[in-house]
N, C-alpha and C positions, 0 to 999 in steps of 0.2 A: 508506505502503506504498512499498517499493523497486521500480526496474524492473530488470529484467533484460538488457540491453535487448532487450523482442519488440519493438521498433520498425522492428531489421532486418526484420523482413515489412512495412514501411507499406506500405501503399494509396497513393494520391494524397491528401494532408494539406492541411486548411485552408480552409475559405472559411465565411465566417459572420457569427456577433457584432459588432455594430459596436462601437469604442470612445470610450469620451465623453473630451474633450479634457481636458488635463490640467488647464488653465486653471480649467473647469469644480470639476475634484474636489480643487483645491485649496483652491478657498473650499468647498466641501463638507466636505474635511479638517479646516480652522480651523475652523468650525462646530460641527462636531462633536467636537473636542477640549475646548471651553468647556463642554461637559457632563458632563467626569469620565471619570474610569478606568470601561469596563465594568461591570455586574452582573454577580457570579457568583452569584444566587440564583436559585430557578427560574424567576422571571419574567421572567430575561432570554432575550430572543428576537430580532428584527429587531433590531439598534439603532439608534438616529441615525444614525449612518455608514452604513447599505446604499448597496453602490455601483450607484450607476443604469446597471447593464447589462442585456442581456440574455440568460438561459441558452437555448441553442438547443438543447439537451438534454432541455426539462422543456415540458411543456404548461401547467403552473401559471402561475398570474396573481397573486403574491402581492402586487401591487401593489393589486390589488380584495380579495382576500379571503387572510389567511395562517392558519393552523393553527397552533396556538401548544403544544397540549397533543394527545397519541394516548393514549387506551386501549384494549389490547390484549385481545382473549379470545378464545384460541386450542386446541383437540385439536391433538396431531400423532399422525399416523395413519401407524405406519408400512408398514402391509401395504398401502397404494394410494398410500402415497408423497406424501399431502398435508397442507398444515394448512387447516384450515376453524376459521371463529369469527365474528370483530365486530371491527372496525377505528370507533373510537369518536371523531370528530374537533373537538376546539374548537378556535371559531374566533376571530380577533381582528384586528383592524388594514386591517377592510374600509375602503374608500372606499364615502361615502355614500349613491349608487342601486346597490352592488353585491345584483344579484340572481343570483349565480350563483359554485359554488364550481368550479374545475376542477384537476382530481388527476388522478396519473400512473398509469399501472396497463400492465401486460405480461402475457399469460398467464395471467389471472386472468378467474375464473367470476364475475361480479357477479350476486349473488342476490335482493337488494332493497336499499334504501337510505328510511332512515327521518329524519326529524328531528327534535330533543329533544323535542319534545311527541308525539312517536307516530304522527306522521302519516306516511304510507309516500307518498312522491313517485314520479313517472318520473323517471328519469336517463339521461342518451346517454352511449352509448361510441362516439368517433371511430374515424373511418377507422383502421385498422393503417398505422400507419410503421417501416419496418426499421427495429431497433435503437431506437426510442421506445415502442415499442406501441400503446397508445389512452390518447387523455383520455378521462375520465370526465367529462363537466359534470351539475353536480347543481344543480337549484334550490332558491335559500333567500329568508327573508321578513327582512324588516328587523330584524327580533327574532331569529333564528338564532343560540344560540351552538353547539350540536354537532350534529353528520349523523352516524348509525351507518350505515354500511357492511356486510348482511355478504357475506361472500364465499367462494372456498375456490381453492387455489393448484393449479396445473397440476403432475402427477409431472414434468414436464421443463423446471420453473421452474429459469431460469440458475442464480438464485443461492441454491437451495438444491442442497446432495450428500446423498445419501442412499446411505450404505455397508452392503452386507452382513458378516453376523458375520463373517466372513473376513476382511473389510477392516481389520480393527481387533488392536491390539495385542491385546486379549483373546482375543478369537475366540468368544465368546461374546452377543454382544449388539449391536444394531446402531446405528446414528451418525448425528445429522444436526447439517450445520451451514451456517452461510449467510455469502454473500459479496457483501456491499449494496454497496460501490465498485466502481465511478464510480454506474452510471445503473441497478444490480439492486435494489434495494431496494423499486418498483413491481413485483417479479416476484413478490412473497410482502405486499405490503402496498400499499392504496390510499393514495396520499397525497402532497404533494407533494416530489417527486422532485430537488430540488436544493439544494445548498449552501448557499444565499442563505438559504434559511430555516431555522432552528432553531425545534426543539420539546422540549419535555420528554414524559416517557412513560411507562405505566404498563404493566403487563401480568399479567395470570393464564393461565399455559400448564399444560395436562393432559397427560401425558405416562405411558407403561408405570411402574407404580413402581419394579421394578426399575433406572430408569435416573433421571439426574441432567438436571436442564434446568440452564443459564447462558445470562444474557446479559451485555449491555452497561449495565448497572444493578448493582444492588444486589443482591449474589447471597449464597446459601447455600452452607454449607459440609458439610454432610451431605446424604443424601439424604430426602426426606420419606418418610412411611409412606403416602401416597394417592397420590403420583405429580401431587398439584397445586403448583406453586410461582408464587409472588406474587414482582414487580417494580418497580423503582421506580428511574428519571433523575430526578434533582430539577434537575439541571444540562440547560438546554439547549442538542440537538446538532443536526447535520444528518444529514438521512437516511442519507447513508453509511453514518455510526457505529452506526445501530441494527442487533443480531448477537445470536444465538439458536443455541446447541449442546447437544445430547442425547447424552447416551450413559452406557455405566459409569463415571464418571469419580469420581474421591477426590481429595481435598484435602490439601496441607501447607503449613505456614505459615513464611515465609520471613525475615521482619520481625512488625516493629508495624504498616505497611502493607503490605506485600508477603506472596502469597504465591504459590504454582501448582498447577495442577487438571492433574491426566493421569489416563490410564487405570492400573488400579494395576499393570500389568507395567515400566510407562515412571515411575511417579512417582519412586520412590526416585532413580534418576539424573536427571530432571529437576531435582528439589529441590536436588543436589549441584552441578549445573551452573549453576545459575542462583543461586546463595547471595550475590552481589553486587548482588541488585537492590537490597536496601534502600541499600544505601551508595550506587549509582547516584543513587536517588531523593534520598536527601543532597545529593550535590554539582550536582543540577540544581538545585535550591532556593536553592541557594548562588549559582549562575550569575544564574537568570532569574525567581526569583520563590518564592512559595507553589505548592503542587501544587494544585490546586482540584476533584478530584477525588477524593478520600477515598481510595480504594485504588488502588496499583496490582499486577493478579493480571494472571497468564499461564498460560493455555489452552495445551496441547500436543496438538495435533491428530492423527488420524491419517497417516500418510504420504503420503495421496494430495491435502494439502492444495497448492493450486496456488501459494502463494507463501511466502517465508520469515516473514511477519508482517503483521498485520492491526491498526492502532493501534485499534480498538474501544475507546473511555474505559473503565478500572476492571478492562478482562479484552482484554487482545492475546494475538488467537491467533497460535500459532506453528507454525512446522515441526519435526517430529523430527529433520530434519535438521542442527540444529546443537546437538543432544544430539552429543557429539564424546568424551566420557570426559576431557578436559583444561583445558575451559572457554575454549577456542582462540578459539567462534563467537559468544561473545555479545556482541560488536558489537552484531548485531542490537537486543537486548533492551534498549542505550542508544539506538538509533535509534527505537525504539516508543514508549520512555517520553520523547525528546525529543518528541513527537509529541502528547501531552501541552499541549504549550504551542504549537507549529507546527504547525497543522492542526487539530485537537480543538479549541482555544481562540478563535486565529484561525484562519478558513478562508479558504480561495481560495472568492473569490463564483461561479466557474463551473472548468468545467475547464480553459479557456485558458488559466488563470493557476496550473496546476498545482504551478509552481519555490516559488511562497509556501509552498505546503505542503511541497515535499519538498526544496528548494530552502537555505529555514531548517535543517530538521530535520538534514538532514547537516552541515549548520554546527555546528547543538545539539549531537550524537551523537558527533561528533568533538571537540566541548570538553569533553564530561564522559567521552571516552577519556582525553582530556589530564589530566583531572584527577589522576583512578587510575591511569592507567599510566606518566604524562610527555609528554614533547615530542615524543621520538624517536618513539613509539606510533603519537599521529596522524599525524605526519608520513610514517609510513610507508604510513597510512588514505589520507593524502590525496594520495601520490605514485602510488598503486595507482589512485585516483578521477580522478587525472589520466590516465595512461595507459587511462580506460575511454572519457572523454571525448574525446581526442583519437583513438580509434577511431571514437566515436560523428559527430565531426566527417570525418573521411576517410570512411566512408560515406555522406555526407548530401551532402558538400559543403559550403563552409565556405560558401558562397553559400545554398545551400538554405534557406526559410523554416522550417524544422522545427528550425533550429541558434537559434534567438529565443528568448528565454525566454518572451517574450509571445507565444502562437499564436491562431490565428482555427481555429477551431471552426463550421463549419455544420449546420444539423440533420440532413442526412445522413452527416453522417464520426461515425467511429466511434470514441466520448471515450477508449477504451482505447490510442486512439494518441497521444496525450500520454506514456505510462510511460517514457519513455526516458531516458539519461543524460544530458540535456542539462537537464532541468528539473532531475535532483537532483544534477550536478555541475558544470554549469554554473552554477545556479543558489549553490551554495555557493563557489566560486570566485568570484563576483559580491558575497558576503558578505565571505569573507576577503580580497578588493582594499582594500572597503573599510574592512575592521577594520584594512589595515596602513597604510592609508592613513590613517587621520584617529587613530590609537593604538586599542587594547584597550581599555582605561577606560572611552574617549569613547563608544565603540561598544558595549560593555555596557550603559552606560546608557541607551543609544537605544533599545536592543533590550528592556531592558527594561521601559522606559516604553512601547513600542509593544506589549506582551503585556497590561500593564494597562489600557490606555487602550482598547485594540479588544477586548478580555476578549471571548466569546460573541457575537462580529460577523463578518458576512463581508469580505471585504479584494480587491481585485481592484488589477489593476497601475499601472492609472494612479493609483489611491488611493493606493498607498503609495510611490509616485516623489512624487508631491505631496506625501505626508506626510516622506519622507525628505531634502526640499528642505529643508522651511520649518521640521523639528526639527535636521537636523544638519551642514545644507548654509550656510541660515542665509544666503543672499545672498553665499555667500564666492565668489566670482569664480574665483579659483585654485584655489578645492577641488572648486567643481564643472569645471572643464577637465579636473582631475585624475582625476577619477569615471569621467567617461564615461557617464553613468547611462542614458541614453535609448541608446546603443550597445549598450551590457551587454541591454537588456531589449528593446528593440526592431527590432533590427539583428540581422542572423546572424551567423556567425562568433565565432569569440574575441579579444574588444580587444586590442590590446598590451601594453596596463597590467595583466593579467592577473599577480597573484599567486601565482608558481609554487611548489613545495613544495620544500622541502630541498635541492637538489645531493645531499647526503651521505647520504641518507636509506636509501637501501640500500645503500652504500659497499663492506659486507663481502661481500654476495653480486657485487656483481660485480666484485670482486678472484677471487670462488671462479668465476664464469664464463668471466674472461677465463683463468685458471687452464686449466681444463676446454681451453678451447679451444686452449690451448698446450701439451695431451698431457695435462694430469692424469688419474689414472684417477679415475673415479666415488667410489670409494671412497675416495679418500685427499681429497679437497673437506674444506677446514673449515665445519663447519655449526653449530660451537659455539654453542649460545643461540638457536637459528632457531626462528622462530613459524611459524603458517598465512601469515603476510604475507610473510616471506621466503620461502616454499616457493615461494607464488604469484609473485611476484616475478622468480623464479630458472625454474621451468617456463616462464613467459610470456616471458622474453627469450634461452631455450637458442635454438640456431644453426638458420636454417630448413631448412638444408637434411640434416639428420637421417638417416639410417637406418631400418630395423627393426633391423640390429643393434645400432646407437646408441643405440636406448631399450631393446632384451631389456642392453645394458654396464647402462645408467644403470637399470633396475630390479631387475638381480639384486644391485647393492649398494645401491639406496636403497629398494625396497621399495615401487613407486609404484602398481602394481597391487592391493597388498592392503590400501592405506591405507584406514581408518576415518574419514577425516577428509573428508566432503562436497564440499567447497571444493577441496580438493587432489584430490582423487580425479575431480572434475568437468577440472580442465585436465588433468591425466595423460592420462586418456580421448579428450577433442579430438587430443592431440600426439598417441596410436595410431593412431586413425580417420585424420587425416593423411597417416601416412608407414605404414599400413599393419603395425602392426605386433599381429600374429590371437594373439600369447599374449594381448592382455588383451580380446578380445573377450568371452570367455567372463563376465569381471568388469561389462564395456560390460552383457553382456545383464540381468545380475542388478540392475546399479543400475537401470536403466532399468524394471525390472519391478518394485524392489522401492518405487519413491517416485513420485509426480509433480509437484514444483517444477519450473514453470516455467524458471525462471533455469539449469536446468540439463538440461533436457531438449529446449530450444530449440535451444542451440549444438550438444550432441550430434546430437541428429536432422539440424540443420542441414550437419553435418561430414559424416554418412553421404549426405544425397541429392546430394554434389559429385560422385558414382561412381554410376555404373547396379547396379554390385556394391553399394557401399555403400547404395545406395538399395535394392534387395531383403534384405538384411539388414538395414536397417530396420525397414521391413514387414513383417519376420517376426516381428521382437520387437513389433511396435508393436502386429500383430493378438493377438497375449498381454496387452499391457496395457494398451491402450487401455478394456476397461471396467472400468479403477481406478483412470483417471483422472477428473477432474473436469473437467465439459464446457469450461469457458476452457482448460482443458490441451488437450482436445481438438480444439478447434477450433485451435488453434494448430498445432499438431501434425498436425492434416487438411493444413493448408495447405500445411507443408512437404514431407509426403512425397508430395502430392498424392490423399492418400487416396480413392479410391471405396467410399464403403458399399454395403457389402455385404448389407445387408438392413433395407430403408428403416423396418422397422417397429420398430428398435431407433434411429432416427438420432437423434444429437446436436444442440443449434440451432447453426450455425459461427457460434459467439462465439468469441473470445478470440484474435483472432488476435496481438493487439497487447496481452494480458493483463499486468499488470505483475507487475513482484516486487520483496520487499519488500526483504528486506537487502541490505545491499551485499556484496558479495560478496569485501572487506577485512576479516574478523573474526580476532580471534585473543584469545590467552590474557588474563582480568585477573584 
């Protein structure tokens, strides 16, 4: 998942997780290298390599006892807005007086809890902790392999949305879907709640027949005639990854593995925008390995999904909003499927180490641009990624602990503030140093012998600094000076060795800038061959000190208010809000009401509360759409404009103020 960055709202960040010396995880490392490239079959789960940290995120103890396999059986009930069932849990990899299982749970009704022989135990649920919920501890007997759970979810469980037929392309039939990243997945399921541990999963969901269930598994392509449909992970993931959507939704097949499910007003232009996944999927293959997930489909959600993509294994949900009619956005859709091998494959063992996950992927997602579109492509991907970073850095402070790629996480902060541009482009910038550094080749290799080697394992930062020493560092003396490795991950700020992108890389736009600036009219700018990246590029470096006139010049011949294009239409909007300029309000009000991504509803809203004007105009619009957003939207969104609810019996939980998003926000044509 992309952030946007809501990091501009942090809280006070960091205190927490200790970390085990490197020393340590390097004979940990070598250890565990002696025993082979990962399992990709179902039985892989912990592996050798778990890094001995601590999540201070999760209640579980899977050190005494880990879950290795869920079976699900669930009603989803949409008139009261819950699912009720049986959370069905084996267990494996106790140490040996473990007498006790402990799972994560938020918001959940626990009804009984039984163990495979039938016997119905007592079980506690702990104290409430902001933002953790309650452990569950459950006793079990030395013989214990599963605990059924059942239980039934709260209407105002985080991470699931539940939309009226209104809310939905059709208008007919209603929507649910769920958002288990970072620490929501105990909102709608008992179980242990972090990273570190992978399960495989089963599931049987009831559902209206008229409508279709998918998940994160092995899904159907029609709709059944009973409204029951059966699931199956044979590959084990972490909690994160498990995701569940209902609605009218229809199928069309995109490839031999590829295909995408939307509502049938949105599929046909889905299918036509997205017709490059299977070649995608090719040329990752090519880069980093075998796909090891059998499919890869994409989910097109309703509008009011909070972020541009959700890497869920086999089905990444996505936003409508980079349905574009040109094929401008699907950046995105290489950033999901690198996600696939960065995150899905191997995981960050907690969330302090967020960069592993998203850190990689924009490394991944920007090679397999390069593939399909060339050099000049990414480069232009990653001169945009650089100007979001060095934004992310002058807000922070280049001093700031939040600028590290490695963060300290305490059980009281809130894991959703990791999402920022430091993990997924600092963290790629930290890659490409050292892909130019030690050659491409060399670094392919590295890379991908470290996808197979940790295959279906968690990975935390001192693990793969250790690992990164002793496969490609190698005792070289001058290659590690030249690294910088423990600066790069450890230290704030950005090294000096820092691998910058192109010089050239938007050359023509700003020849047409400095143009502009030296009297050109708007209309006479050469924009010959300009993508979504050059728009963007060209909006975010025009002159700060602007007009309302300036922008009614520059959009009665460029057209920047009625553009269709999300991404461009998102910076036009700030430059208005700005400098004040009331023709495109009217456009401000409709985007704002008509989607809720985060990534773009953050900076706008953001842009209105710098004015007490702007701030009641806000407000206005925001008591319009605020119930079609999704509570992370929400609560983000409370924050900034300061919201008081209005009527406690409708309230939101204030999550998300630090909500991430998915894509980067550099997509364009392939």
């Amino acid at each position: 998942m992309h952030s946007d960055p809501l990091s501009r709202l942090v809280l006070e960040l960091r205190r927490g997780a200790h970390r085990v010396p490197a020393a340590a995880l390097l004979l940990l490392t070598l250890f565990s290298a002696c025993a082979g490239p990962g399992d990709d079959s179902s039985e892989a789960g912990i592996g050798d390599s778990t890094p001995a940290v601590v999540d201070s995120q999760s209640f579980a103890r899977p050190d005494q006892v880990a879950v290795r396999e869920l079976a699900l059986d669930l009603d989803v009930d949409f008139d009261n807005r819950r699912l009720e069932g049986t959370a069905s849990l084996h267990l494996d990899r106790r140490a040996p007086n473990a007498q006790e299982l402990v799972l994560d749970t938020r918001q959940l009704e626990i009804r009984k809890v039984t163990l495979g022989d039938g016997q119905e135990v007592d079980f506690t649920l702990g104290e409430e902790v902001p933002l953790l919920g309650q452990s569950l501890t459950i006793p079990i007997q030395p013989d214990t392999e599963v605990v059924h759970v059942e239980y039934a979810t709260s209407p105002d469980a985080i991470a699931l949305q539940w939309l009226e037929p209104e809310q939905t392309a059709g208008g007919e039939h209603p929507f649910l879907f769920t958002q288990s990243q970072p620490t929501f997945a105990r909102t709608w399921i008992p179980l242990q709640d972090t990273p570190q541990v992978r399960l495989t999963y089963k599931a049987t969901v009831r559902v209206p027949a008229e409508l279709l269930a998918l998940m994160s598994a092995s899904n159907p392509q029609q709709r059944s005639s009973d409204g029951i449909y059966r699931f199956e992970m044979p590959q084990a993931i972490p909690s994160y990854l498990i995701a569940l959507a209902v609605g009218d939704l229809s199928f069309q097949s995109l490839g031999e593995h590829t295909g995408v499910y939307a509502e049938p007003p949105v599929l046909e232009a889905a299918a036509w925008e997205f017709d490059d996944t299977e070649a995608m999927l090719t040329r990752a293959e090519k880069l980093y390995g075998s796909y090891r997930w059998e499919r890869f489909d994409i989910l097109v959600l309703p509008p009011s999904f909070p972020f541009g993509g959700m890497e869920n294994p086999r089905l990444t949900f996505a936003t409508p909003t980079i349905i574009a009619g040109d094929r401008s956005l699907v950046t995105l859709v290489a950033h999901e499927l690198a996600h696939s091998w960065s995150g899905n494959l191997v995981t960050n063992a907690t969330w302090e180490d967020l960069w592993l996950n998203e850190g990689f992927t924009v490394y991944f997602e920007r090679r397999i641009m390069e593939e399909l579109e060339g050099r000049q492509y990414s480069e232009m991907l990653a001169e945009l990624g650089y100007q979001d970073l060095q934004a992310a850095l002058e807000e922070y402070g280049p001093e700031s602990s939040k600028t590290q790629l490695h963060l300290k996480v305490g059980q009281e902060d809130d894991p959703d503030e990791v999402f920022s541009d430091i993990a997924y482009e600092k963290g790629y910038f930290f890659l490409r140093t050292i892909e130019e550094t030690v050659g491409r080749e060399r670094f392919d290799n590295f890379l991908r012998t470290y996808f197979d080697r940790y295959a279906f394992q968690p990975m935390a930062s001192d693990q793969f600094v250790a690992y990164l020493r002793q496969a490609l560092v190698s005792g070289d003396d001058s290659l590690e000076e030249a690294l910088r490795i423990d600066e790069w991950v450890y230290e704030p700020g950005l090294p000096a060795n820092v691998s910058e992108p192109a010089p050239d890389a938007f050359e023509g736009v700003d020849r047409q800038l400095a143009a502009l600036a030296a009297g050109t009219a708007p209309g006479q700018i050469d924009r010959t061959g300009w993508t979504t990246h050059h728009w963007l590029h060209f909006l975010r470096n025009l002159p700060e000190d602007l007009t309302a006139d300036d922008l009614a010049r520059l959009d009665k011949a460029l057209a920047f208010t009625q553009a269709g294009n999300a991404e461009i239409k998102n910076e036009w909007l700030q430059l208005a809000i700005a400098h004040d300029y009331a023709a495109a309000y009217p456009a401000l009000e409709s985007f704002l009401t008509s989607m809720g991504r985060i990534k773009f509803l953050a900076p706008l809203y953001r842009a209105l509360a710098e004015t007490e004007e702007g701030r009641a105009r806000g407000l206005e619009i925001y008591q319009q759409a605020r119930p079609l957003y999704h509570p992370l939207a929400v609560g983000a969104v409370d924050h900034i404009l300061g919201w008081q609810q209005q009527d406690s019996a409708t309230e939101t939980p204030d999550e998300g103020t630090e909500a991430a998003e998915e894509a980067p926000p550099q997509e364009d044509a392939a």
